[in-house]
C-alpha positions in Angstrom: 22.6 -9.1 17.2 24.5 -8.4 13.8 28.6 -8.1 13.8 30.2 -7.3 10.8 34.0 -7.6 10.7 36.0 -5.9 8.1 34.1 -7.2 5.1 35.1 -7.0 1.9 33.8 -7.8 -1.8 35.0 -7.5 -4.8 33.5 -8.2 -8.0 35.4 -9.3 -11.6 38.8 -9.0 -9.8 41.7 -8.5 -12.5 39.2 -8.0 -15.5 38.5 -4.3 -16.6 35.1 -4.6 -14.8 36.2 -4.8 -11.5 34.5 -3.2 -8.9 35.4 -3.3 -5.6 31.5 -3.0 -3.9 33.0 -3.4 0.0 35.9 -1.8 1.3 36.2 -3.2 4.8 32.7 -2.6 6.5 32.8 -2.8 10.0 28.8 -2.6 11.7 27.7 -3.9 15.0 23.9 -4.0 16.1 22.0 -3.9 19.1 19.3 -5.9 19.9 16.2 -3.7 18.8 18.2 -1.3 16.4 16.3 -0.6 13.2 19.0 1.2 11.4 18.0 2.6 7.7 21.2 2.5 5.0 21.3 5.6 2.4 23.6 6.7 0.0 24.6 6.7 -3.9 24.1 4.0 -6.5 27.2 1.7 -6.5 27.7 2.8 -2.3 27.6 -1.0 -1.3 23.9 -0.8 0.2 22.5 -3.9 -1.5 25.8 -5.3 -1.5 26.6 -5.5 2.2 22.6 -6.9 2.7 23.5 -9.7 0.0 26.7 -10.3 2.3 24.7 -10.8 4.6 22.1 -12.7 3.6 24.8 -15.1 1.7 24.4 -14.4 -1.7 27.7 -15.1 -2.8 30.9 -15.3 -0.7 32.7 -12.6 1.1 37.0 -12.1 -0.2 37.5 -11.5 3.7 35.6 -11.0 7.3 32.9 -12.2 9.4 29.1 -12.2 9.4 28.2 -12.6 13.2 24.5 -13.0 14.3 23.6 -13.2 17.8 26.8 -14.8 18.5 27.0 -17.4 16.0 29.7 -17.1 12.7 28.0 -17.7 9.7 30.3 -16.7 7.0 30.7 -19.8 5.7 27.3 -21.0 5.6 25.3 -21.2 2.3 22.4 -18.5 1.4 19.9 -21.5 2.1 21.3 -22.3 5.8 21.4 -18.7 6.7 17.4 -18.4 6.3 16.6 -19.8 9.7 18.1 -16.3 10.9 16.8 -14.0 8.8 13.7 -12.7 7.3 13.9 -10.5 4.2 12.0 -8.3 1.5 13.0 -7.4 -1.5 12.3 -4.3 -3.7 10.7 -6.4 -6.6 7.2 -7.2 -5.0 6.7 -10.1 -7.2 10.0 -11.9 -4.9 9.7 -13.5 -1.8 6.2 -14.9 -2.8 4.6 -17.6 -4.5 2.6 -16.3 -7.4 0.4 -19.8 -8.0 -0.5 -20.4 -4.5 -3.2 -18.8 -2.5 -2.7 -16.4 0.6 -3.4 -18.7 3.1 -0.4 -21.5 1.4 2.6 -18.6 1.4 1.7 -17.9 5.1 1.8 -21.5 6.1 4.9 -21.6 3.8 6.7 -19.2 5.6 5.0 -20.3 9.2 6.7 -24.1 8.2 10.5 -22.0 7.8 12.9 -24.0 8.9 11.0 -27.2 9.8 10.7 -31.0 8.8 8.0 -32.1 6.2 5.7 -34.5 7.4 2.6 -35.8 6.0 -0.3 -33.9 8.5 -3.5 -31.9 6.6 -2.0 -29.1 5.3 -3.7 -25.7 7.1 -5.4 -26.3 10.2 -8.2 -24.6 11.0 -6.2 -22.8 14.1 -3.7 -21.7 11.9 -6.4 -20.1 9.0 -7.7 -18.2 12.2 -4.0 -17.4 13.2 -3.7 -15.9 9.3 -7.0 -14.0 9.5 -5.9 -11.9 12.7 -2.5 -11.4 11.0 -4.1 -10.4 7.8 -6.8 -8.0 9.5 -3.7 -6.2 11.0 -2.6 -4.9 7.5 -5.6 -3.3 6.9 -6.0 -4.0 3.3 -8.8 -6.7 3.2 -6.7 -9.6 2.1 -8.2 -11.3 5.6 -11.1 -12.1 3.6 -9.4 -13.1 0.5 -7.3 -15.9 2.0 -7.8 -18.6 -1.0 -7.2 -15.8 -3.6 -3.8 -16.7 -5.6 -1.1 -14.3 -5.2 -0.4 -13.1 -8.5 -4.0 -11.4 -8.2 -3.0 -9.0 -5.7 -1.9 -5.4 -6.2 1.7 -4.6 -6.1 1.1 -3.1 -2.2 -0.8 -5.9 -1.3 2.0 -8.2 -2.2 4.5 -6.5 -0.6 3.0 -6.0 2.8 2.0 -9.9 2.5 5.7 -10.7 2.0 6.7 -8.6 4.8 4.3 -10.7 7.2 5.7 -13.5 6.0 9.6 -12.6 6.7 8.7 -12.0 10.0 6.1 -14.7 10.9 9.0 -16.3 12.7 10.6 -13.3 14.1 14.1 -13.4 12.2 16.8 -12.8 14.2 17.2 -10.1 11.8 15.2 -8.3 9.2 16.7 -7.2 5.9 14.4 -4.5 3.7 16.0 -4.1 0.7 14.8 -1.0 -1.1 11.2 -2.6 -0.3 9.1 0.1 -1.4 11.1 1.5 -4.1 8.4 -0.3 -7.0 5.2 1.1 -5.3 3.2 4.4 -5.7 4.1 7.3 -3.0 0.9 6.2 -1.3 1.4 2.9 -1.0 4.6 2.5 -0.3 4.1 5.2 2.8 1.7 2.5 4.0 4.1 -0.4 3.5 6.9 1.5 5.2 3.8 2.3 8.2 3.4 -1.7 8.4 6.9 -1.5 8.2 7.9 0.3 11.7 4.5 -1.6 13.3 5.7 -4.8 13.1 9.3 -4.2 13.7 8.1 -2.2 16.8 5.6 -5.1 17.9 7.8 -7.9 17.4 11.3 -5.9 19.1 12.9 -7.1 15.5 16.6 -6.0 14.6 16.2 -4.3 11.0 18.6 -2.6 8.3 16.7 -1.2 5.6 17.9 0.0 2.6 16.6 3.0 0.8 17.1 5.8 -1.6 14.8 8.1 -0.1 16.6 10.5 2.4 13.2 11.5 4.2 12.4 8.3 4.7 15.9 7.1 5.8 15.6 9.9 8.4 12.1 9.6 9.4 12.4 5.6 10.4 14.4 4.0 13.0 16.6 4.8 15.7 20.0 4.5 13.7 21.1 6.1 10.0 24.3 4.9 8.7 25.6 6.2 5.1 27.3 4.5 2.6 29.9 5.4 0.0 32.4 3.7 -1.9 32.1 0.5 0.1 32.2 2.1 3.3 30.2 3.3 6.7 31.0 7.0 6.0 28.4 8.2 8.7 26.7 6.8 11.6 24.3 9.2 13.1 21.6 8.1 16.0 20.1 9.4 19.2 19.3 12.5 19.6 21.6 13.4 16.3 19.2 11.8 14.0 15.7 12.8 16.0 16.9 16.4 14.7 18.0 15.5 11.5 17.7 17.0 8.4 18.1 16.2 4.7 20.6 19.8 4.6 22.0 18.4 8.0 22.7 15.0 5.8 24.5 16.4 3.0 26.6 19.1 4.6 28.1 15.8 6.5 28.3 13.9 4.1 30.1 16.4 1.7 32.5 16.7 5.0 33.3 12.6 5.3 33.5 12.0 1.7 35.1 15.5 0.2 32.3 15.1 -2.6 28.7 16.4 -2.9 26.0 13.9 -3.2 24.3 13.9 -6.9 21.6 11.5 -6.3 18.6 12.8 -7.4 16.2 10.0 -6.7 17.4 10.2 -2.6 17.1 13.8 -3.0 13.4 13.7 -4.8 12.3 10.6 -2.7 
């Protein structure tokens, strides 16, 4: 579903700022994988997800999805594949609309505009069911405007929304990184049900070591622009944070000072 050939980034190139963020990534994944990306600040984690998603151009390489090159599309032409969530929960929604208008917002991805009512009422019962799923009463709240809504709220809203179309692939960028312990356990809970559900292909990015070894089927470690470790199976079922660090100490010959993956 995802190939990534030999990628590579740099940024400022020939200034004293330059900072090479990927140092030919190679990744390929299965249909179905949910693979979560750990490692330090400045390990390319966000970077190769903004590759991805377009952001800016790659130096050199290939973004592959299901089969189809799209390195040399623009960010807004790559959308129709992908459904992403940022960290910041006030992205990705639109604070001065109501519930109900961002889900048919993100229901409309990828089609013409015509001139038909707006929300029909089979879609406003197609939003209640998907709504009552989260479990956090926004169901009933359907004409409230966004920017009303907690933090976790928010972010669980924008994660329905990514995937109201099931993306070819999901990208969860530090998603839960803003949000209390407690909620952003829940978010990540939504997180796995719906990816689960809908059979979606996910990399997730976080900082967390627990969590990057208590979700999905796949862990892959970053460091210095590079795929330093690729652990899944039965490997990461018995994983450990210890486990973790003795191998990455091993592939990268230094000792991992992150506190905050550490700490979760």
């Amino acid at each position: 579903m995802l190939e990534l050939k030999n990628i590579y980034k740099t940024f400022n190139p020939g200034s004293v700022n330059e900072k090479r963020a990927l140092n030919g990534v190679n990744l390929t994944l299965e249909e179905g994988d949910f693979v979560t990306i750990i490692g330090g600040n400045g390990a390319g984690k966000s970077t190769m997800l903004n590759a991805i998603a377009g952001t800016w151009p790659l130096d050199s390489g290939s973004v592959i999805i299901d089969g189809i090159d799209i390195t040399k599309l623009p960010e807004h032409k790559r959308a129709i594949y992908l459904g992403r969530v940022f960290q910041d929960p006030m992205n990705g929604t639109a604070a001065d609309m109501e519930i109900e208008e961002n889900l048919a917002i993100a229901k409309r991805r990828g089609q013409k505009r015509t001139l038909k009512w707006g929300i029909t009422k089979k879609e406003r019962e197609e939003y209640f069911e998907l709504l009552k799923m989260l479990d956090l009463g926004l169901e009933n709240r359907m004409r409230t405007k966004v920017g009303l809504l907690s933090g976790g709220q928010r972010q669980a809203l924008t994660l329905l929304m990514a995937t109201l179309k099931k993306p070819k692939l999901l990208l969860l960028d530090e998603h839960t990184a803003a949000l209390d312990p407690k909620t952003a356990a829940k978010v990540l809970e939504l997180s796995d049900k719906i990816i689960a559900e809908n059979g979606l292909t996910a990399l997730m990015v976080t900082h967390n070591m627990k969590d990057a070894i208590a979700h999905g089927n796949r862990l892959i470690m970053m460091w210095d622009g590079q795929i330093i470790l690729d652990i899944k199976g039965e490997e990461k079922k018995n994983l450990t944070v210890d486990d973790l660090l003795k191998q990455f100490t091993v592939a990268s010959g230094k000792e991992f000072v992150s506190d905050r993956a550490l700490l979760g």
